[in-house]
DSSP file (Angstrom, degrees, kcal/mol; ACC not computed):
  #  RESIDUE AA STRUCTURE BP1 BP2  ACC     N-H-->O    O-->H-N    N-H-->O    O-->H-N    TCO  KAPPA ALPHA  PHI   PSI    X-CA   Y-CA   Z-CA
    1    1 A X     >        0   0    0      0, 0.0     4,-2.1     0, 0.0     3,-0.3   0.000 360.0 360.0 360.0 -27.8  -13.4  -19.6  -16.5
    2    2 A X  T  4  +     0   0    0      1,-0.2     3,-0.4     2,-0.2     5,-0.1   0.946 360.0  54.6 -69.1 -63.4  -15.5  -21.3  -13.8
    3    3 A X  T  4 S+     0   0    0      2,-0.2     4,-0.4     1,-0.2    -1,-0.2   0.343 111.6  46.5 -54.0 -19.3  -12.7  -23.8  -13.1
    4    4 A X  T  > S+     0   0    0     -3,-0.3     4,-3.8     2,-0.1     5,-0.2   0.777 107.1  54.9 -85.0 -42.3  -10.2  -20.7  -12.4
    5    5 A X  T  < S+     0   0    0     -4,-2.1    -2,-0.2    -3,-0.4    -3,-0.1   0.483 109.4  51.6 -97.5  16.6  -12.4  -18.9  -10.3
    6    6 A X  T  > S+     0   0    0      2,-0.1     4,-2.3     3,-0.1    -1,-0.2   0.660 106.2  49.4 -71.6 -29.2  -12.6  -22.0   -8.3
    7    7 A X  H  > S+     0   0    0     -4,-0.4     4,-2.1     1,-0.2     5,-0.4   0.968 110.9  47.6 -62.8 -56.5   -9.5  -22.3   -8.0
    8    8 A X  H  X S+     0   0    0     -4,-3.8     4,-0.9     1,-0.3    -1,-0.2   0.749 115.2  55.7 -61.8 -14.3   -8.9  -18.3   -6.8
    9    9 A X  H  4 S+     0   0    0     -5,-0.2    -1,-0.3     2,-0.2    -2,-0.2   0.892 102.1  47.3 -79.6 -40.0  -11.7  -19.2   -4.6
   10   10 A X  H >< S+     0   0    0     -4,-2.3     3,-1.5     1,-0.2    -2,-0.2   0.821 113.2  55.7 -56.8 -31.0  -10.2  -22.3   -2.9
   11   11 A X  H 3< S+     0   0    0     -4,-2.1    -1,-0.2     1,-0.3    -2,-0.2   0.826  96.3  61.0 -92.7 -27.4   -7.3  -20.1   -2.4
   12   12 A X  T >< S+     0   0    0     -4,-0.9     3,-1.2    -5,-0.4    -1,-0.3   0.534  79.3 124.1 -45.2 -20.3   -9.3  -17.4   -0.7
   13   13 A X  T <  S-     0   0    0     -3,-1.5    -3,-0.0     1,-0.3    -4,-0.0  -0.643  90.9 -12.0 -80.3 134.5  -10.1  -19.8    2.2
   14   14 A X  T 3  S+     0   0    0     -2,-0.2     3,-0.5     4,-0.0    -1,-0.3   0.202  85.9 142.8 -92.4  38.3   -9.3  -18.8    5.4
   15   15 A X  S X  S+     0   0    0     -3,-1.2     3,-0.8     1,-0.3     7,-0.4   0.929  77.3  48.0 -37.5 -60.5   -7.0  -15.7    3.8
   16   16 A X  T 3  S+     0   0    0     -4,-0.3     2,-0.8     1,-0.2     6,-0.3   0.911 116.6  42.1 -60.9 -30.5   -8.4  -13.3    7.1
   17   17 A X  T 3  S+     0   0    0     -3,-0.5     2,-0.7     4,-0.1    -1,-0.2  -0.262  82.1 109.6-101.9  47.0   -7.6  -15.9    9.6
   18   18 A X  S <> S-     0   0    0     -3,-0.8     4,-1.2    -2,-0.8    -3,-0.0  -0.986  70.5-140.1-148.9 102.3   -4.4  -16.9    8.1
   19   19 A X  H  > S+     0   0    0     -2,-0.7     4,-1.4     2,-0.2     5,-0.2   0.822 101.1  57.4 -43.7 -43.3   -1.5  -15.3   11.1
   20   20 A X  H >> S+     0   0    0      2,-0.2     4,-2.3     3,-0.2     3,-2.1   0.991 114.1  44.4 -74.0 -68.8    1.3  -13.9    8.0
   21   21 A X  H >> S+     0   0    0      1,-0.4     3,-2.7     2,-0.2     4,-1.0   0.807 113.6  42.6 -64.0 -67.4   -2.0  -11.7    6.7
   22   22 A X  H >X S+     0   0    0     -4,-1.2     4,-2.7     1,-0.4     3,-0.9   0.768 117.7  48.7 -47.6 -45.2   -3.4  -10.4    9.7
   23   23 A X  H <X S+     0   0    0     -3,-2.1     4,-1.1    -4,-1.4    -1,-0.4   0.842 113.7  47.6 -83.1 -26.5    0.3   -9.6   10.9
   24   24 A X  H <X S+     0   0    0     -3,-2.7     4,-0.8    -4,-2.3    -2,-0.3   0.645 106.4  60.5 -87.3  -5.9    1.1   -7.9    7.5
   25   25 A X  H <X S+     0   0    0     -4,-1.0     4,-1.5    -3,-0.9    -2,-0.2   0.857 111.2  39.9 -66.1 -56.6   -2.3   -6.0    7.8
   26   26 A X  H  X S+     0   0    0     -4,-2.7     4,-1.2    -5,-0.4    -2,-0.2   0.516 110.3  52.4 -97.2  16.9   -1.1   -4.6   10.7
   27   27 A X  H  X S+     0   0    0     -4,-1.1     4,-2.6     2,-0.2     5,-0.4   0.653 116.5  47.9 -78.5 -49.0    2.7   -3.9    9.7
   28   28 A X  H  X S+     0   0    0     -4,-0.8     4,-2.4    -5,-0.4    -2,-0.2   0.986 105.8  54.2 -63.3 -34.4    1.0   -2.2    6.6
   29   29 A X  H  X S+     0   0    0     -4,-1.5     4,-1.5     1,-0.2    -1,-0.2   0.985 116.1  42.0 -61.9 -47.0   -1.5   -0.3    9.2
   30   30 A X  H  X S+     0   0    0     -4,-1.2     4,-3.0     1,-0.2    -2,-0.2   0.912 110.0  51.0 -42.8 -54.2    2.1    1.0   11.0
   31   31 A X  H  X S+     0   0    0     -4,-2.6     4,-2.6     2,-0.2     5,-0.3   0.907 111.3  55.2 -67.4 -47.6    3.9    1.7    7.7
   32   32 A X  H  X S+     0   0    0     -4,-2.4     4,-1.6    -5,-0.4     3,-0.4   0.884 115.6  41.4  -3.5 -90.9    0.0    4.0    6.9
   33   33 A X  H >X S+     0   0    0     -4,-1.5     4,-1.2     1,-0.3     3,-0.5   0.775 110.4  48.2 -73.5 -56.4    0.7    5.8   10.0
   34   34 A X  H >< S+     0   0    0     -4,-3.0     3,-0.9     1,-0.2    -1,-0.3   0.974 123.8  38.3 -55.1 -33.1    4.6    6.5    9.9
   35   35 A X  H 3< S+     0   0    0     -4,-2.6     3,-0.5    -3,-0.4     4,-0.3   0.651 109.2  57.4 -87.1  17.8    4.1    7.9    5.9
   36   36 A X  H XX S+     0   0    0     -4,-1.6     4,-3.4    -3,-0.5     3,-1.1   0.754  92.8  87.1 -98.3 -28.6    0.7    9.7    6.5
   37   37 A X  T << S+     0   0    0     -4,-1.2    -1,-0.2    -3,-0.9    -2,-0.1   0.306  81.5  50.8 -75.3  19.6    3.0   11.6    9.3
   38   38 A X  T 3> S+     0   0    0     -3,-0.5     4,-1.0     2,-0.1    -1,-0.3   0.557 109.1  46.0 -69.5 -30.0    4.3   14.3    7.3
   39   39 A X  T <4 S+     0   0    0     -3,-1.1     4,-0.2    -4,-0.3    -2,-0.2   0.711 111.8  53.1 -98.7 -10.2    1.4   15.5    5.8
   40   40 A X  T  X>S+     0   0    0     -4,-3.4     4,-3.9     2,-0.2     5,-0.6   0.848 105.2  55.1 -67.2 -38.2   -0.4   15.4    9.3
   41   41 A X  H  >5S+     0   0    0      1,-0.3     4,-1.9     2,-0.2     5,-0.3   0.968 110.0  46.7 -56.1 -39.5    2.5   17.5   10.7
   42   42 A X  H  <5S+     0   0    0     -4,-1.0     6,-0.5     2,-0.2     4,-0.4   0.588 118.9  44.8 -89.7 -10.8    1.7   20.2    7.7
   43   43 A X  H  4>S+     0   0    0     -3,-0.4     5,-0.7    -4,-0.2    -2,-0.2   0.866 108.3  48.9-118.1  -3.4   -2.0   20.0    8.6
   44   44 A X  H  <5S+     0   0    0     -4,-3.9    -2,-0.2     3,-0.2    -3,-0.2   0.775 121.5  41.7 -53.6 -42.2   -1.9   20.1   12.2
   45   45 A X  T  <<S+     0   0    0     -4,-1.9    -3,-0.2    -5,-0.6    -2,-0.1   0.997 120.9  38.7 -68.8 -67.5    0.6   23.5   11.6
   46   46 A X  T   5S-     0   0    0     -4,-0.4    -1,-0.2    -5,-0.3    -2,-0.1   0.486  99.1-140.5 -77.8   1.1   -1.1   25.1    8.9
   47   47 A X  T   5 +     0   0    0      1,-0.1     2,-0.3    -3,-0.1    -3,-0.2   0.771  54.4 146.2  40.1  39.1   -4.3   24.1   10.6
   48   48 A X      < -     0   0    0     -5,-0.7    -1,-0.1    -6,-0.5    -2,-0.1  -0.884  50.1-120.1-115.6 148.9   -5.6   23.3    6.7
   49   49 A X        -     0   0    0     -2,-0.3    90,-1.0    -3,-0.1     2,-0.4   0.183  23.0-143.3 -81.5 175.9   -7.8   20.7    5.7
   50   50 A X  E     -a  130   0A   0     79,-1.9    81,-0.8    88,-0.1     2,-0.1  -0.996  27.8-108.4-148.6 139.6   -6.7   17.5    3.0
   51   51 A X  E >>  -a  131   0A   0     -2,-0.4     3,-1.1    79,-0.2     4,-0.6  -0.314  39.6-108.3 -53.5 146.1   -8.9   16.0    0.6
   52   52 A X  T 34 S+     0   0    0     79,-0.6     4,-0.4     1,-0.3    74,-0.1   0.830 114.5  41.1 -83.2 -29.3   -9.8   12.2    1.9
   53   53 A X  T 34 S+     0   0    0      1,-0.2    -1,-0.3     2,-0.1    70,-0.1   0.564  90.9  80.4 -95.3   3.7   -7.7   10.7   -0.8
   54   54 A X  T X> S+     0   0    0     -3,-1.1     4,-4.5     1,-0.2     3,-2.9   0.883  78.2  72.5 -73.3 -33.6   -4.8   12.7   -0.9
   55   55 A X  T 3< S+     0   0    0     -4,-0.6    -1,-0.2     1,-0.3    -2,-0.1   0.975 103.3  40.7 -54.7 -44.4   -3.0   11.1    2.1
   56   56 A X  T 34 S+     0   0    0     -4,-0.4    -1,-0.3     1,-0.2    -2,-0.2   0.424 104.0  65.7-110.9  39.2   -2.3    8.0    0.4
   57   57 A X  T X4 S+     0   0    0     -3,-2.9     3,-1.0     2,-0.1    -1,-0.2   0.515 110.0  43.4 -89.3 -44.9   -1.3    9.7   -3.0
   58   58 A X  T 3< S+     0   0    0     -4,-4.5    -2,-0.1     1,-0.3   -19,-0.1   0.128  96.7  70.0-109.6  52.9    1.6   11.2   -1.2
   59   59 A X  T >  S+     0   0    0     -5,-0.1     3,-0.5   -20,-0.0    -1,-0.3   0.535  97.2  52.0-103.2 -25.9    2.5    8.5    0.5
   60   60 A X  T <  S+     0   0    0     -3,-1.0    -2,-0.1     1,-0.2    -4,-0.1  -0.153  83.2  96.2 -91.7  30.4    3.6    7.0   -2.6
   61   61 A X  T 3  S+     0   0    0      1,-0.0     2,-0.4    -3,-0.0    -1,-0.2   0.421  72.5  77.2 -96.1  14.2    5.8   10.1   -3.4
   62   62 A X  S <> S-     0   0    0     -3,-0.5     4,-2.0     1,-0.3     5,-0.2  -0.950  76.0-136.3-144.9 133.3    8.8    8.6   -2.1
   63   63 A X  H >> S+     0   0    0     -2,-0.4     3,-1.8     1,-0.2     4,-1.3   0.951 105.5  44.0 -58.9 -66.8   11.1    6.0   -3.4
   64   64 A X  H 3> S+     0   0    0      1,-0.3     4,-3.6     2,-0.2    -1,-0.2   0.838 106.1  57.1 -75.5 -21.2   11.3    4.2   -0.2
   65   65 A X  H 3> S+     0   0    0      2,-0.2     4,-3.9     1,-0.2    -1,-0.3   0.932 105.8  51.7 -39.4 -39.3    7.8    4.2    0.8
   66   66 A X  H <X S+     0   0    0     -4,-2.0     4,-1.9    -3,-1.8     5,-0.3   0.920 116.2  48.9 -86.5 -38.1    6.9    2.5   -2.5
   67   67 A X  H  X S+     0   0    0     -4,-1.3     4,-1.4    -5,-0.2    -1,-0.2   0.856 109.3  42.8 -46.0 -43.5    9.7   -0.1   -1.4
   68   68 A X  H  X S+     0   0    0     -4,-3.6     4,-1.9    -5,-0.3    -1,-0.2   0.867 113.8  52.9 -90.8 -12.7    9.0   -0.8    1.6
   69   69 A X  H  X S+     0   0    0     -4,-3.9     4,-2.6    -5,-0.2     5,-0.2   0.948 112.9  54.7 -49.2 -41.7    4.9   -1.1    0.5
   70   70 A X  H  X S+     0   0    0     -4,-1.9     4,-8.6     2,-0.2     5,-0.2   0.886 101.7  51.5 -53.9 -56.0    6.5   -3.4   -2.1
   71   71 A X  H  X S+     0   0    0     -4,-1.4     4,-1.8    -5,-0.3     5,-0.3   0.963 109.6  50.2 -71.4 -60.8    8.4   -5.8    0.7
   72   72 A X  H  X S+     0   0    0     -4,-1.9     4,-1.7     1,-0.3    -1,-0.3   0.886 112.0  50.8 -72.3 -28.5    5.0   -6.4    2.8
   73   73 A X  H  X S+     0   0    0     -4,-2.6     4,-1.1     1,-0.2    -1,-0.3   0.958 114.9  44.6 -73.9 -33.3    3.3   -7.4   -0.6
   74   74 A X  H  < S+     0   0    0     -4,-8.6    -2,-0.2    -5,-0.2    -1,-0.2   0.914 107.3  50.6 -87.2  -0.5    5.9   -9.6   -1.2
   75   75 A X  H >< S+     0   0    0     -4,-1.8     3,-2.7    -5,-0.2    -2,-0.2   0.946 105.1  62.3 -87.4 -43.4    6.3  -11.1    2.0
   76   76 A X  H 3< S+     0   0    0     -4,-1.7    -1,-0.2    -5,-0.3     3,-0.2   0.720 109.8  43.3 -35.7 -24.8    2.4  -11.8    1.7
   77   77 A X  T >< S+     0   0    0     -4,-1.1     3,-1.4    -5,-0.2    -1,-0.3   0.073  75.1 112.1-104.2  19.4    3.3  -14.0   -1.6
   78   78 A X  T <  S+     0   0    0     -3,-2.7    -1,-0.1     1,-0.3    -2,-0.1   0.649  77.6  45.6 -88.9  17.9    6.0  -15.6   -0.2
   79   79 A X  T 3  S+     0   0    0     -4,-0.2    -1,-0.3    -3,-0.2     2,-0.2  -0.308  86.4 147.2-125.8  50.7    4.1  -18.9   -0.3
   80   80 A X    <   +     0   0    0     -3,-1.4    27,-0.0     1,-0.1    -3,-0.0  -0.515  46.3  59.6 -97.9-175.1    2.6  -18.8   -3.8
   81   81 A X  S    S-     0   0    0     -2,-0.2     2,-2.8     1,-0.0    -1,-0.1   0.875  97.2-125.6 -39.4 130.4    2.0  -21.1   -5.8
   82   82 A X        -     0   0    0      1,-0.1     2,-2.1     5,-0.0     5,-0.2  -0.030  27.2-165.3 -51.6  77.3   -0.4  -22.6   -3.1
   83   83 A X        +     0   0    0     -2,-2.8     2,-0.3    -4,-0.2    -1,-0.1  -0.308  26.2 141.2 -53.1  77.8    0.6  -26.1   -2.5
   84   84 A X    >   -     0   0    0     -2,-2.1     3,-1.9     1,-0.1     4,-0.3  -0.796  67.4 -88.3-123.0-162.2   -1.8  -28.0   -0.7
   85   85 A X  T 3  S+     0   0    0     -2,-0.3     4,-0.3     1,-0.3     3,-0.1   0.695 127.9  51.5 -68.7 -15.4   -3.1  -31.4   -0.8
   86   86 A X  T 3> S+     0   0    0      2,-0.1     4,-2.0     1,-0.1     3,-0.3   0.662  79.8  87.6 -59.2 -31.8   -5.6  -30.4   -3.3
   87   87 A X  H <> S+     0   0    0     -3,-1.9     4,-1.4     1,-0.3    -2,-0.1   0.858  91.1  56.2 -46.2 -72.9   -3.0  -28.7   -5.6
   88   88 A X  H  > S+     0   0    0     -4,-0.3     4,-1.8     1,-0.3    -1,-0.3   0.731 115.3  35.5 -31.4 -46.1   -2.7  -32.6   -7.1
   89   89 A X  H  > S+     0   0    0     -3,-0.3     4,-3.7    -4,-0.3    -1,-0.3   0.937 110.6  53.1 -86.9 -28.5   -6.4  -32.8   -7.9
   90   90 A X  H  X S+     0   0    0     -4,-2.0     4,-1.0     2,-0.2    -1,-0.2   0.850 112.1  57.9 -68.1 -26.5   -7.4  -29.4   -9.0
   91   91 A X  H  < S+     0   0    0     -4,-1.4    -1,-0.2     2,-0.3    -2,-0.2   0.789 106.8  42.8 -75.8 -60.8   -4.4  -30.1  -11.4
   92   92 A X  H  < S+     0   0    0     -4,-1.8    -1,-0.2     1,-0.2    -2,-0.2   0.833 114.3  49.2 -68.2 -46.2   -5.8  -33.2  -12.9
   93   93 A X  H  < S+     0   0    0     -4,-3.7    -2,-0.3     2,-0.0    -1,-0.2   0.604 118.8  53.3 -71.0  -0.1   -9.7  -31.7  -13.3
   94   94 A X  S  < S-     0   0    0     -4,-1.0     2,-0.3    -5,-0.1    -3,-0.2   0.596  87.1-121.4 -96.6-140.6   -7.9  -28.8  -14.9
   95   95 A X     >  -     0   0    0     -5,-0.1     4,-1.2     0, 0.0     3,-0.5  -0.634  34.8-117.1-157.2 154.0   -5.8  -28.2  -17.3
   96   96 A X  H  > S+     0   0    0     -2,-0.3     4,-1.3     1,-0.2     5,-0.2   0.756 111.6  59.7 -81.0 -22.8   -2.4  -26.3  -16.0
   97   97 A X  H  > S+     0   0    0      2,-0.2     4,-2.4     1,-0.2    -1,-0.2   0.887 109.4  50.0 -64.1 -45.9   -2.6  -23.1  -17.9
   98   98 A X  H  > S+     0   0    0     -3,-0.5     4,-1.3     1,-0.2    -2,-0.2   0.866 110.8  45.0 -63.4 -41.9   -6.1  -22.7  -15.9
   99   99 A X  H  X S+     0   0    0     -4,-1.2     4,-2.9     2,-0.3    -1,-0.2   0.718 115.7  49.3 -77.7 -35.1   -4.7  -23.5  -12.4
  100  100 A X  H  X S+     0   0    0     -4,-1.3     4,-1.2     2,-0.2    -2,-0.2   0.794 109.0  53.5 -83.3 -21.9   -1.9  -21.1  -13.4
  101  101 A X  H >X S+     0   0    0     -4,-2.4     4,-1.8    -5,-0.2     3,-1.4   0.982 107.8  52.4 -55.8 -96.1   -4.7  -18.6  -14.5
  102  102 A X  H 3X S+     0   0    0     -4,-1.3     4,-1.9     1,-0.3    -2,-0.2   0.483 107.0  49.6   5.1 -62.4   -6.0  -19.0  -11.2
  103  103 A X  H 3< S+     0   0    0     -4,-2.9    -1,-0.3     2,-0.2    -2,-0.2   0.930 106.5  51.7 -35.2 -64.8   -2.9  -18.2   -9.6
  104  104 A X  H XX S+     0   0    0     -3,-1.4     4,-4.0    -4,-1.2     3,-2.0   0.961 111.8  53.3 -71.1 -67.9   -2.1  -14.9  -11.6
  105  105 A X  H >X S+     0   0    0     -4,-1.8     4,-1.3     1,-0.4     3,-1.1   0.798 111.4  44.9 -56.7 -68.2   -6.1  -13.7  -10.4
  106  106 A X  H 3< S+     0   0    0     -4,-1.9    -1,-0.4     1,-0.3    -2,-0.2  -0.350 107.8  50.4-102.1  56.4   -5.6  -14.2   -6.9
  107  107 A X  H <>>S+     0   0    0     -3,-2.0     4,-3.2    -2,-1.0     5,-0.9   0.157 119.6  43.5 -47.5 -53.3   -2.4  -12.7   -6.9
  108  108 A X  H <X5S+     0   0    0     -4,-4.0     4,-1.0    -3,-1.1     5,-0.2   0.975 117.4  44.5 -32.4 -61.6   -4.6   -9.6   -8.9
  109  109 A X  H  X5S+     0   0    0     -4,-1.3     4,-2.1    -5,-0.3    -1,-0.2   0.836 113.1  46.9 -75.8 -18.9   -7.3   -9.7   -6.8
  110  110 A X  H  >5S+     0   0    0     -5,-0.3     4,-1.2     2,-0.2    -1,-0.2   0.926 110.4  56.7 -87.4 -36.9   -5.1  -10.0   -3.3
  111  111 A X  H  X5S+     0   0    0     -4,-3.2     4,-3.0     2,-0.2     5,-0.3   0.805 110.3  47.4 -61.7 -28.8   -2.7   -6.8   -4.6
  112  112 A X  H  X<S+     0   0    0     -4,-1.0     4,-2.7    -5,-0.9    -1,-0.2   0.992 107.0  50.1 -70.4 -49.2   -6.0   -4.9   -4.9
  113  113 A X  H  < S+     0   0    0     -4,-2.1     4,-0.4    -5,-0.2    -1,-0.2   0.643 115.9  49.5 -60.7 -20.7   -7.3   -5.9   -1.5
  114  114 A X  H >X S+     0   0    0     -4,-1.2     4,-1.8     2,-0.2     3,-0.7   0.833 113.3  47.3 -78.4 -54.4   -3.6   -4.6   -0.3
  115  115 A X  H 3X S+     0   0    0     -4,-3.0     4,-1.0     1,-0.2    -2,-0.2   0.806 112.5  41.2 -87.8 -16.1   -4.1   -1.7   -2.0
  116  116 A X  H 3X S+     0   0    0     -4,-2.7     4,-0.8    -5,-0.3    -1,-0.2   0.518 111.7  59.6 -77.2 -19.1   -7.5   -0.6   -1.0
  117  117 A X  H <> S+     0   0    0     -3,-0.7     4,-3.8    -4,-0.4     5,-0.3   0.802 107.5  47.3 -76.4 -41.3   -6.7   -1.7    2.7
  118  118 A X  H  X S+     0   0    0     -4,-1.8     4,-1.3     1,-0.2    -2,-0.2   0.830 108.0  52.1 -76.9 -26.0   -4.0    0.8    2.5
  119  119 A X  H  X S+     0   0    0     -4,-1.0     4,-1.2     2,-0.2    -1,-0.2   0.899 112.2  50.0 -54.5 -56.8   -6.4    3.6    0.9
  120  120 A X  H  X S+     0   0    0     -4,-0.8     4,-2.8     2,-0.2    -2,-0.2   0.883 113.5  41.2-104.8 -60.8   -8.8    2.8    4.1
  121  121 A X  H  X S+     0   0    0     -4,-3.8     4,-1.7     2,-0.2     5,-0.2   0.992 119.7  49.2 -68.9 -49.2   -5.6    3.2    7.2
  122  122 A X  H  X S+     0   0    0     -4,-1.3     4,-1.3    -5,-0.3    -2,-0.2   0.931 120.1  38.2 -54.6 -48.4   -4.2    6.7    4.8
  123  123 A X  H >X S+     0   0    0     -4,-1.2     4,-2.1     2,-0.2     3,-2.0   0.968 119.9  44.2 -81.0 -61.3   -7.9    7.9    4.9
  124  124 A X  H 3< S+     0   0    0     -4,-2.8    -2,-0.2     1,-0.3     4,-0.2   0.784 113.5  52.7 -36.9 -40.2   -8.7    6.7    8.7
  125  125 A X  H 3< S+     0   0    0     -4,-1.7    -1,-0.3     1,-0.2    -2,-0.2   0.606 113.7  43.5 -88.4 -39.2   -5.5    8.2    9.7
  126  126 A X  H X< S+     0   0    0     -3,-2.0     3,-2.0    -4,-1.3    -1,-0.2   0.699  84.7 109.0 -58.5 -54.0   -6.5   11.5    8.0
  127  127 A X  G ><  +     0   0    0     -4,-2.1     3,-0.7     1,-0.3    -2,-0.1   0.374  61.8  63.3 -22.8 -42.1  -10.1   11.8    9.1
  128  128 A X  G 3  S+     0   0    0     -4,-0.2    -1,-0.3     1,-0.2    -2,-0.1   0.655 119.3  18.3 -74.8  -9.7  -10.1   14.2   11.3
  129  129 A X  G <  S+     0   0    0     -3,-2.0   -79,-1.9     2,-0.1    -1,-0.2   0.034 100.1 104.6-139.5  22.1   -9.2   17.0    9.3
  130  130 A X  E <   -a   50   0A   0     -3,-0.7     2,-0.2   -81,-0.2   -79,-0.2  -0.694  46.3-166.7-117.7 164.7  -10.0   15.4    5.5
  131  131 A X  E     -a   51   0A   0    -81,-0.8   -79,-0.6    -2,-0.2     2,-0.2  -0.732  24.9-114.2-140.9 156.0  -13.4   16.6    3.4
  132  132 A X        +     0   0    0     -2,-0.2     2,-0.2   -81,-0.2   -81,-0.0  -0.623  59.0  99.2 -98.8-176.9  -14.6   14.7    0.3
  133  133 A X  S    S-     0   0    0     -2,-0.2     2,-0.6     1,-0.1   -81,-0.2  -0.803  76.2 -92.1 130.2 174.0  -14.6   16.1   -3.2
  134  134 A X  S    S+     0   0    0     -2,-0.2     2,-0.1     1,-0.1    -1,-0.1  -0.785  85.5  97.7-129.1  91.6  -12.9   16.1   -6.0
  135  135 A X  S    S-     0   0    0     -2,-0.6     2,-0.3     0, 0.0    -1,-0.1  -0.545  71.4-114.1-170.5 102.0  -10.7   19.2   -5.5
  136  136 A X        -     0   0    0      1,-0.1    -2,-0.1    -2,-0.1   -86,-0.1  -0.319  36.7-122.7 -48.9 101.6   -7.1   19.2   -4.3
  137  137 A X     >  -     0   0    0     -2,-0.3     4,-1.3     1,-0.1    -1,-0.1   0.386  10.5-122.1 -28.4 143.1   -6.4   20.9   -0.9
  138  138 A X  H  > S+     0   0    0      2,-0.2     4,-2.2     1,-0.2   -88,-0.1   0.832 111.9  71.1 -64.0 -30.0   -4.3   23.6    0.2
  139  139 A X  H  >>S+     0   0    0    -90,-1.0     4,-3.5     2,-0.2     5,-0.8   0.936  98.5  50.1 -44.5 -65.7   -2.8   21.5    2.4
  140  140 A X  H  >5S+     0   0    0      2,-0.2     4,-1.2     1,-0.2    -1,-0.2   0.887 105.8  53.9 -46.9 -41.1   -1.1   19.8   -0.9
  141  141 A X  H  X5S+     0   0    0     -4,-1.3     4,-0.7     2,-0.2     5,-0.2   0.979 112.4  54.2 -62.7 -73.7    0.2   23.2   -2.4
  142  142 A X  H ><5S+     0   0    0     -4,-2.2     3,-3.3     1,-0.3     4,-0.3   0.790 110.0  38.9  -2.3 -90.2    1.7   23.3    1.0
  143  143 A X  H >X5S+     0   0    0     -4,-3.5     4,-4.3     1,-0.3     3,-1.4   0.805 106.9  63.1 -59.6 -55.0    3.4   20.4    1.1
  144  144 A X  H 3X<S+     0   0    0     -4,-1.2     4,-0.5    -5,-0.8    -1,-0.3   0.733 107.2  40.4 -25.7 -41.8    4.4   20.6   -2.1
  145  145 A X  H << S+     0   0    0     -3,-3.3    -1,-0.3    -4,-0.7    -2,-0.3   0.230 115.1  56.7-113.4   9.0    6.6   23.9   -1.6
  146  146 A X  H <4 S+     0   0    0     -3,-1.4     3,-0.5    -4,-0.3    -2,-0.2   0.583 113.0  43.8-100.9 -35.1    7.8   22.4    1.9
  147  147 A X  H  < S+     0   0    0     -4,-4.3    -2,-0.2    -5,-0.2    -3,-0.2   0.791 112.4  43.0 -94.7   5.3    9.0   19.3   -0.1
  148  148 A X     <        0   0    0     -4,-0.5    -1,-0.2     1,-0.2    -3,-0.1   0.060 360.0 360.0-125.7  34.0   10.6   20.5   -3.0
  149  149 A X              0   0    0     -3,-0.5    -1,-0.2    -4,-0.0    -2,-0.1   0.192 360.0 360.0 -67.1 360.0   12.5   23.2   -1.1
């Protein structure tokens, strides 16, 4: 296990400074901000407050939102398995099932960090008119009978 989570560690290295994430960070912050704009429109009108996590539940109500979230995670993998000049050695102290282990967690752990950056622009994006708690907003009821109208 030690020898995997070296690997997922080497693969971690310079991940923020790395131009594709940082430009897919902020193509995800845009894509935040166009789906979070329906349910701002409904809480700017109805002048009703939203629960902090609700924005990015129903962002994900909509077949092409969850597509196009889909396309920036995969253009963020599109250079897996990490080839670098290391690839060769970690390969040889290793065994390949481990290195491919390795793979498979930082693919886990980087879909999580995607999906928790996108929880964080849905909530920022929200802020101004979101409470916390664990009770579902009027706002939602709202929205709800606006969308299935």
């Amino acid at each position: 296990m030690k020898q995997t989570l070296g690997i997922v560690r080497y693969n971690f290295f310079g991940f923020f400074r790395n131009p594709k994430v940082i430009f897919i960070l902020f193509l995800e912050f845009v894509l935040s901000f166009l789906l979070t704009g329906r349910i701002m429109v409904v809480m700017d009108n109805y002048n009703t407050p939203v629960q902090a996590i609700e924005p990015f539940l129903w962002t994900f109500g909509d077949r092409t939102a969850v597509l196009l979230s889909s396309m920036l995670l995969l253009l963020l993998f599109s250079d897996l398995p990490k080839m670098t000049p290391v690839t060769p050695y970690q390969l040889i102290r290793t065994t390949k099932k481990k290195w491919l282990l390795g793979q498979f967690v930082y693919i886990t752990f980087v879909t999580i960090l995607y999906t928790c950056f996108m929880l964080l622009f849905t909530s920022v994006l929200c802020m101004k008119d979101s409470y916390p708690g664990n009770l579902w907003s009027d706002t939602a009821a709202l929205l709800r009978q606006y969308r299935f109208k």
